[in-house]
Structures are given as C-alpha cells and as structure tokens.
C-alpha positions in Angstrom: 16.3 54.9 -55.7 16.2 56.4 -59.1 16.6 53.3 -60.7 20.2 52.5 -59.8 19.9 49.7 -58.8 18.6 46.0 -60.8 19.0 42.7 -59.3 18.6 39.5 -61.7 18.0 42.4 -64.6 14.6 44.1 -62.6 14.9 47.5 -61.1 14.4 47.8 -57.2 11.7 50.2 -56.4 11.4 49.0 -53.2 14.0 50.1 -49.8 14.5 46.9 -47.7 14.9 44.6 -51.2 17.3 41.9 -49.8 19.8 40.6 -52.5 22.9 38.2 -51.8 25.6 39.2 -54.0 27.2 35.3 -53.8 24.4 34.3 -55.7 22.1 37.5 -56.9 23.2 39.0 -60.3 23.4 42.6 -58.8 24.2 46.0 -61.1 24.6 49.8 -59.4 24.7 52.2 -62.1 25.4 49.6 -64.8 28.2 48.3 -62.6 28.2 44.4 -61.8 28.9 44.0 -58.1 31.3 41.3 -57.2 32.1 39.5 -54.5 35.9 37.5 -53.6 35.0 34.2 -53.0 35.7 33.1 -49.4 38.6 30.7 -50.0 38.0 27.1 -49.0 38.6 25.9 -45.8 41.1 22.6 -45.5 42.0 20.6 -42.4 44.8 18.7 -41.7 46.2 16.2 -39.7 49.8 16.2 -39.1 52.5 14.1 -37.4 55.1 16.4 -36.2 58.6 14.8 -35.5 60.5 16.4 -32.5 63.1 19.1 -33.6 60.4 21.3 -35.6 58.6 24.7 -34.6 55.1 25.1 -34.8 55.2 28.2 -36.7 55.2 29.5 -40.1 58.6 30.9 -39.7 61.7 30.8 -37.6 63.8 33.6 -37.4 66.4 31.1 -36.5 66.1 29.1 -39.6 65.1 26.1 -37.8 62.6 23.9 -39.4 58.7 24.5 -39.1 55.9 22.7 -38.9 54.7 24.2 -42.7 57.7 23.5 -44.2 56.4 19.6 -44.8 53.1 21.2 -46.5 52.9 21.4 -50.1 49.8 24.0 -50.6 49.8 27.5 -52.0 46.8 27.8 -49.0 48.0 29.9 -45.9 47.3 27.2 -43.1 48.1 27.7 -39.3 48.7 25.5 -37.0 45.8 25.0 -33.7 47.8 25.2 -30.6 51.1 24.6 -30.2 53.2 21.4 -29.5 56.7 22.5 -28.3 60.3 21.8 -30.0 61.0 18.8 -28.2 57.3 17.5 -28.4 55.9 15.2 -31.1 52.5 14.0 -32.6 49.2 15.2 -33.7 48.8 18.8 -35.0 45.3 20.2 -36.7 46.8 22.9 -39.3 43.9 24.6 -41.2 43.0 27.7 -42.3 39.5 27.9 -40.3 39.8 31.2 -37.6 36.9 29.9 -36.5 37.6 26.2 -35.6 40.9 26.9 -34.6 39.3 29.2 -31.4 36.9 26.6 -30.8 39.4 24.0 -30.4 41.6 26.6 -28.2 39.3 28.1 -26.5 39.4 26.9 -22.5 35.6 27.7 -21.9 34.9 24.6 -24.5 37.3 21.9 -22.6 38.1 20.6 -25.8 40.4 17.3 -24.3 44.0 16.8 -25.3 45.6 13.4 -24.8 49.2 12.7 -24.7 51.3 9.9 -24.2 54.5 10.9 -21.9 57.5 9.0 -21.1 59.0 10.5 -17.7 62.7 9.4 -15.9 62.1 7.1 -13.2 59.2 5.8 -11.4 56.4 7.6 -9.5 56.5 8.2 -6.2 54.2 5.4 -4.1 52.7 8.3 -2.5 51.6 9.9 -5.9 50.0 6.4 -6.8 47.9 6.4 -4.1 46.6 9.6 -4.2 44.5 10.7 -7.7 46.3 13.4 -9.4 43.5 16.1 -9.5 45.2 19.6 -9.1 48.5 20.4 -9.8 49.5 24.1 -9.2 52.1 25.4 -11.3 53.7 28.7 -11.2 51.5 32.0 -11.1 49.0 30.4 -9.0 47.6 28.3 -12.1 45.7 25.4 -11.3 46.4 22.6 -13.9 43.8 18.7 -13.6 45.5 16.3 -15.3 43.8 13.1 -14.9 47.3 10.6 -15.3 46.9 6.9 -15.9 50.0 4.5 -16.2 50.3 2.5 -18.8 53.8 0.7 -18.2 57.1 0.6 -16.8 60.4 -0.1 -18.0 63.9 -0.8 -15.8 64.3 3.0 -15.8 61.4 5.0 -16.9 57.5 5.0 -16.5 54.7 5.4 -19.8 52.2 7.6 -18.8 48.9 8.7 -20.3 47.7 12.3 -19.5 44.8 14.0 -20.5 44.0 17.6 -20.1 40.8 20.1 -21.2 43.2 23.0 -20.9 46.3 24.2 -23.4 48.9 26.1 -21.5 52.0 26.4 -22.7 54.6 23.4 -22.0 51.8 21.9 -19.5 52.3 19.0 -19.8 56.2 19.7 -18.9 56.1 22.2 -16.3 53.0 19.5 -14.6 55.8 16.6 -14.2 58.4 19.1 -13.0 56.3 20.3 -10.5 55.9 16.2 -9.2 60.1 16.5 -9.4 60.3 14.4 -12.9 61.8 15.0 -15.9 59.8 14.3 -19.1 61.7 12.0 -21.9 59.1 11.9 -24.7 56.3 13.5 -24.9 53.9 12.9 -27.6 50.2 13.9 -28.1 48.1 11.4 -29.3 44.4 12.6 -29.2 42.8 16.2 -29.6 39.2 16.2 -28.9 37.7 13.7 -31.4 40.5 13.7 -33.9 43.2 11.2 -33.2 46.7 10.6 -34.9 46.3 7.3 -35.4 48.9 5.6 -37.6 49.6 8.3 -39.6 53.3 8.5 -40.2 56.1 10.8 -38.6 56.3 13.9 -40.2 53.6 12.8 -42.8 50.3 14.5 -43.0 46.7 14.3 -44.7 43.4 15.7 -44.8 40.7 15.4 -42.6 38.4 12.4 -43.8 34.6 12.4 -43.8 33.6 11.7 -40.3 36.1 14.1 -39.5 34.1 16.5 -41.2 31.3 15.6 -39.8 32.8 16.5 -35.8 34.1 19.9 -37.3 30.2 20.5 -38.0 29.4 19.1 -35.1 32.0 21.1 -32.8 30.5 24.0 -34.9 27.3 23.2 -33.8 27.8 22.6 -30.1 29.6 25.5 -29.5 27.2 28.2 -31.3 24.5 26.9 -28.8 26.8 27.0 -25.6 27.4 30.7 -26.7 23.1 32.0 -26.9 
C-alpha cells in the first residue's frame, strides 16, 4: 500500500482496513476524501383540493400538487390521486418509502370516502362486494361499507390494498354508477385527519415512528 493511504492520521499497512468515510478522517496521497452528505429525508402530509395534478409539472400549465410546497427539497408525490379526486397525499423525498407504500406485494390499505349518483342496487346490498373485474382481466377487492344516504346520492366507504390507476372510478362504473366525490381519507397508518384543503404539514413523531416501522416490516418480508 506504499503508504498512501492514513485514516484518523495512521498509515494503513494492513489490506481489508475498513474505514467509513461519513465519519473516518480518510487521506489518499495527501488528498482528504469527501463524501456528499445524503440530503435529509422529509415527509409530508397533504390535502389536495380537486382541480390539481399530482405531478411536478404540467405541460398544460395546470396546477400541481407541488406548486402549494414552499421547499428548495425535490419532493414527489407517493401514488397518485387523479384530477377530479381529493384528500390525502404523502409527498417526500424517500425512494425507498415511497416503493414500500406502492408496492402491491406489501397491501399497504388505502381508504377513501366516495360519494356515487344514486342508490345501490338491492341486489349489490345483499351480496358482499369481494371481486370486481375491471377491464384487462384485472381483478380489483374492494371491501365497500355504506355510510349514508341522501334524497339522491349514496356515501360510501371503500377500502383497497391495491393502487391502480382511477380504481376506485373505473370499480363503481363497472357496478353502472357514476362517482361524484371522491376523496381518500386513510393510507396505511397515516390518516388526513383535519388537516385543511390544500394545506399541508410534516409528518409528526408517531408518524415517524410507522415509517420505521413500515421500514422494518418490509426488510423482513423480503429475506
């Protein structure tokens, strides 16, 4: 090794010397090695009002979900809730939790609240709503409660473990209704709560604590 190399100010004389550059003081021919600090990873919660793209950008100059964010941190949204849909958004700059939480292996629940025209069918009361297929032979499980019903539409609640695109939509159309409001209320532990429309903020210390935890789970599902 000829000496080139001195970690914390002692020459290595020995192949296989571990060093960690984040914390070791490491020089190669007189040369300080640096490393670029990994940049910090934020998590947000976010009410999104209908009428906005979850995007970065829109080559249609439409409004977007980041446009409401005041950070010089290059966040991205998990998922996507369509133009017309509204409510909870995670927008963080995590790769890793953001394929966790997308990820279909991991079931990771998504709730909704859904306002539909009309009044379900008698027959669809009856039966649980276990399987609906949708177009390409996709099988979608919704489980569908009812929460109340007005003189001309129903309140649903729908929860799914999967995240295809317009789902939620394309499920109701497929039972012959048209969706009013939809609005997603719930994704795995982290809820919207009261947080305001269009208004967002960070997550808070227990919601910390179920990114770990996520984290966690899903490194052990993967061994």
């Amino acid at each position: 090794m000829e000496g080139r190399v001195k970690v914390n100010g002692k020459i290595v004389t020995q192949l296989g010397t571990k060093a960690d550059p984040s914390v070791d003081h490491i020089r190669v021919d007189g040369k300080l090695i640096k490393i670029k600090p990994s940049a910090k990873k934020e998590y947000y919660l976010f009410n999104k009002p209908q009428g906005v793209i979850t995007s970065l950008e829109d080559e249609k100059g439409r409004k977007t979900v980041i446009d409401y964010f005041d950070t010089d941190k290059r966040l991205f949204p998990v998922g996507r809730l369509d133009y017309n849909s509204e409510g909870l958004l995670i927008l963080t700059n995590d790769g890793d939790f953001c394929k966790i939480l997308t990820d279909a292996a991991n079931g990771i629940e998504r709730v909704y609240d859904v306002k539909i025209q009309g009044f379900l069918d008698e027959k669809i009361k009856r039966r649980k709503i276990n399987a609906v297929k949708l177009e390409k032979g996709y099988i979608s499980k919704p489980i569908i409660e009812i929460l109340k019903e007005t003189n001309s539409n129903t309140w649903l609640r729908v929860t799914l473990r999967t995240g295809k695109n317009r789902e939620v939509r394309r499920i109701f159309e497929k039972l012959g209704y048209t969706v009013v409001r939809l609005k997603r209320i719930k994704y795995g532990p982290f809820e919207l709560g009261t947080l305001p429309k269009g208004e967002y903020r960070k997550f808070t210390a227990e919601e910390m604590k179920e990114v770990n935890i996520l984290k966690k789970k899903c490194s052990r599902n993967k061994k």
